[in-house]
N, C-alpha and C positions, 0 to 999 in steps of 0.2 A: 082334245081328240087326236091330233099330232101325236103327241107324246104316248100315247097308250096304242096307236096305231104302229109307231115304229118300234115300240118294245115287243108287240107281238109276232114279230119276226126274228127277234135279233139273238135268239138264243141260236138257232139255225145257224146263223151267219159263222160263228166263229169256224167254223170246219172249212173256211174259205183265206184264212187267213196264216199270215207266221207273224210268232212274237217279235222278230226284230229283222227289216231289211230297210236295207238303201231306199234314199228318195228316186222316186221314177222318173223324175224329169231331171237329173242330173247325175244321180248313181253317185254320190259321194255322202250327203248328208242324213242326217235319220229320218226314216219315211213313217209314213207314202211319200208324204212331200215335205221336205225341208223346211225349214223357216225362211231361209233366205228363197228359193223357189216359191213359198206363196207371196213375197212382197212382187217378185218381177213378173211371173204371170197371173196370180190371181188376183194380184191388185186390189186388197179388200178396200182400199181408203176411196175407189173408186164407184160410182153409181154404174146403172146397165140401163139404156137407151130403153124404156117401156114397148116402144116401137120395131123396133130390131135387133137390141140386143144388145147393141156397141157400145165398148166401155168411154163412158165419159166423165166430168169434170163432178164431184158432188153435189156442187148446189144447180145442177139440170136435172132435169125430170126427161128429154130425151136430146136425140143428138143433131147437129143443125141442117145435115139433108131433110130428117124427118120432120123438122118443125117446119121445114118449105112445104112442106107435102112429097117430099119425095119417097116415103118408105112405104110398108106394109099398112094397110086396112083393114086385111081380113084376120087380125090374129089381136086378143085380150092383150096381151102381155109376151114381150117375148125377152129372156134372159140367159147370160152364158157364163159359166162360171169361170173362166179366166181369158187372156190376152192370147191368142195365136201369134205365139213369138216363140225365140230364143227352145230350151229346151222342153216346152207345153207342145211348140210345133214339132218338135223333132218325134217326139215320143206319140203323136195321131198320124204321122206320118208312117213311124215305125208298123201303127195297127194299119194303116190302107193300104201299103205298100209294100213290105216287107212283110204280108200274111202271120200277125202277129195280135189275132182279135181279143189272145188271151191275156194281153196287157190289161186288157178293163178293168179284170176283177179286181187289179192291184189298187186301183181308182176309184171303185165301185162304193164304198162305204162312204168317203168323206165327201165323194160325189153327190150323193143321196140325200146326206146328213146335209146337204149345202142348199139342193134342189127342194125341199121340201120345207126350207126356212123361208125361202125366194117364194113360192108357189104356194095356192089352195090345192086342197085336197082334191082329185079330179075322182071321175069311172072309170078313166085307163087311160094307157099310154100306147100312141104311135108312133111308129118307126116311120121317120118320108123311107118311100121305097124306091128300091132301084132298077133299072132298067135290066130286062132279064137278061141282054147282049151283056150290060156289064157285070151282072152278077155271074154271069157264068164264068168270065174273063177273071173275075178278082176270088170268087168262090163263097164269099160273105158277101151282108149289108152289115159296115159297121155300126150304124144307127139304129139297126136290131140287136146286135149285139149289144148296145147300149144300154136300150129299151129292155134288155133280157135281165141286164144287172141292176137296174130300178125294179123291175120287175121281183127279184131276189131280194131285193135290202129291205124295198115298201112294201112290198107283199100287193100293188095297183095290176091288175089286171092288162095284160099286150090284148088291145083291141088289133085284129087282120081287116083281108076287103078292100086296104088303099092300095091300088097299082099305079104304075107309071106307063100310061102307053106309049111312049116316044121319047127317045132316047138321041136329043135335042145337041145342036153344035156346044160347045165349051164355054163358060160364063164370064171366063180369065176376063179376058178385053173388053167385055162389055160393060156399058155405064150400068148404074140403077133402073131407069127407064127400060133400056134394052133387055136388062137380066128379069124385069118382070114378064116384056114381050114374049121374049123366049120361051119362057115357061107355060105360058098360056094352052090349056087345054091338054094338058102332058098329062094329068091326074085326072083318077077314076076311082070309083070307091066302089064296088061289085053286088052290095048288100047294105043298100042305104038307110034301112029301116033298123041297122044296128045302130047307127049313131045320131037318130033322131031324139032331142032333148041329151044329148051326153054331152057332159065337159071331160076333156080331154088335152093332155100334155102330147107335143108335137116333137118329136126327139131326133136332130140330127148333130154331128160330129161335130160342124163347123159353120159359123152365120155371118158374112159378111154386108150386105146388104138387105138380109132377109127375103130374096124374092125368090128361094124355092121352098120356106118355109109359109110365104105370104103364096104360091102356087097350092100347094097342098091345103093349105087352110080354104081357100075360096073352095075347093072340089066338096071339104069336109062342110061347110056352110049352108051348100046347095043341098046338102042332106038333113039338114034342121040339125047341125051340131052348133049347142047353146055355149058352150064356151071353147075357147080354145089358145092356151098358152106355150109358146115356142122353148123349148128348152137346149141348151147345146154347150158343149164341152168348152168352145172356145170363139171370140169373135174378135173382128179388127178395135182398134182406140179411135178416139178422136187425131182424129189428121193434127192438132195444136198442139197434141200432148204427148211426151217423149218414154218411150217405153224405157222401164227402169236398168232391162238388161242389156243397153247398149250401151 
C-alpha cells in the first residue's frame, strides 16, 4: 500500500527538483545530503526514543527520562529523522530565522521517503500551530511549511482547526516537567468532530523533550483522535552519547 501510494504522486514531484546540487546541510558534498552529513546528523545506526523522539543507543526501545516516566503519554509514536546539531541545526535555523521556508523543498523528498518508512499510513497530517503574535512577527509556521511538503511528496491530506491560544514564556530553561506545565491548556482544536476516530501525524521542526508535541496531542485526544504519531525534522541524543560532528 506504501509503495503504490507514494508512486502516485511522484511523477509530480520532479518539477520540484534540480539534477545536481550541493548538500544542504554543509554546501560542499553532493546532495540533498552528503554521505558524510547523514552519518553526523542522521545518525541511521541510531534507534528514536518511541516516546519522544530522542535519538538513542540501538538496542533501547526508548530514552531513560522516558522509561522514568518522564516523557509524553498522549502521543503513539513519536520520531525525528535526524540530531539537531552541527550543520542539520544550522540549516532549521536558517528556515525560522533567516525567513528562508523555502529551504524545505530541498529536504522535502528524502524527508518523506524517510517518514513514511518510520510511520503507518495516517488521514492526515498536522501542523502544531503557532501563536498568532508569533506568526505575525516570523510571517510563517515552519511546521506547516513542513506539513505542506509531506503533504506534496505523500499526497496525506493537512488536517486545520488546531490553534494555539496562549502564547506561553520560553521553554529553553525549563526541565521536562516544567515544559509539560507550560503547555498545559495552550491548544484548541475549533472543529472537534473533524478528527474524531482519525489517525493522524503530528508535525513540528524540532523535539526535544516532546512536551509541545505531547500539549497538542492531549487537545487532539479530547476530540476522540484514535491515533496519533509525532513527527519532526530533528531532536536531541542521549545525554551518554557523543555526536559524530564534534
Amino acid at each position: 500500500m506504501k509503495g503504490l501510494w507514494r508512486n502516485a504522486v511522484r511523477i509530480s514531484q520532479v518539477l520540484w527538483y534540480k539534477d545536481e546540487q550541493a548538500c544542504v546541510f554543509c554546501g560542499e558534498g553532493h546532495g540533498p545530503i552528503c554521505l558524510t552529513c547523514r552519518m553526523n546528523y542522521l545518525r541511521p545506526e541510531l534507534r528514536r526514543c518511541t516516546r519522544c523522539g530522542k535519538l538513542i543507543e540501538s538496542g533501547q526501545l526508548d530514552c531513560l527520562d522516558c522509561l522514568a516516566g518522564r516523557g509524553p503519554k498522549q502521543l503513539d509514536q513519536v520520531t525525528a529523522w535526524g540530531h539537531y546539531s552541527g550543520g542539520m541545526k544550522e540549516f532549521i535555523q536558517r528556515i525560522k530565522f533567516k525567513s528562508q521556508p523555502n529551504l524545505i523543498r530541498e529536504i522535502s523528498r528524502p524527508f518523506s521517503d524517510w517518514a513514511i518508512s518510520q510511520l503507518p499510513v495516517v488521514d492526515g497530517i498536522v501542523a502544531v500551530p503557532m501563536h498568532m503574535s508569533r506568526l505575525a512577527e516570523r510571517g510563517f509556521n515552519q511546521a506547516e511549511v513542513i506539513a505542506s511538503a509531506l503533504h506534496w511528496e505523500l499526497g496525506l491530506p493537512i488536517l486545520s482547526g488546531v490553534e494555539r491560544l496562549e502564547s506561553r514564556s520560553s521553554q529553553v530553561l525549563l526541565s521536562r516537567q516544567e515544559r509539560l506545565h507550560n503547555l498545559t491548556g495552550a491548544f484548541n482544536v475549533r472543529q472537534p468532530e473533524d478528527y474524531q476516530g482519525k489517525s493522524v501525524w503530528l508535525i513540528d521542526d524540532v523535539t526535544t523533550t516532546g512536551s509541545t508535541l505531547e500539549a497538542v496531542a492531549e487537545a487532539l485526544r479530547q476530540c476522540g483522535t484514535k491515533e496519533i504519531y509525532g513527527l519532526c525534522l530533528a531532536a536531541g541524543l542521549e545525554k551518554r552519547l557523543v555526536p559524530l560532528s564534534e
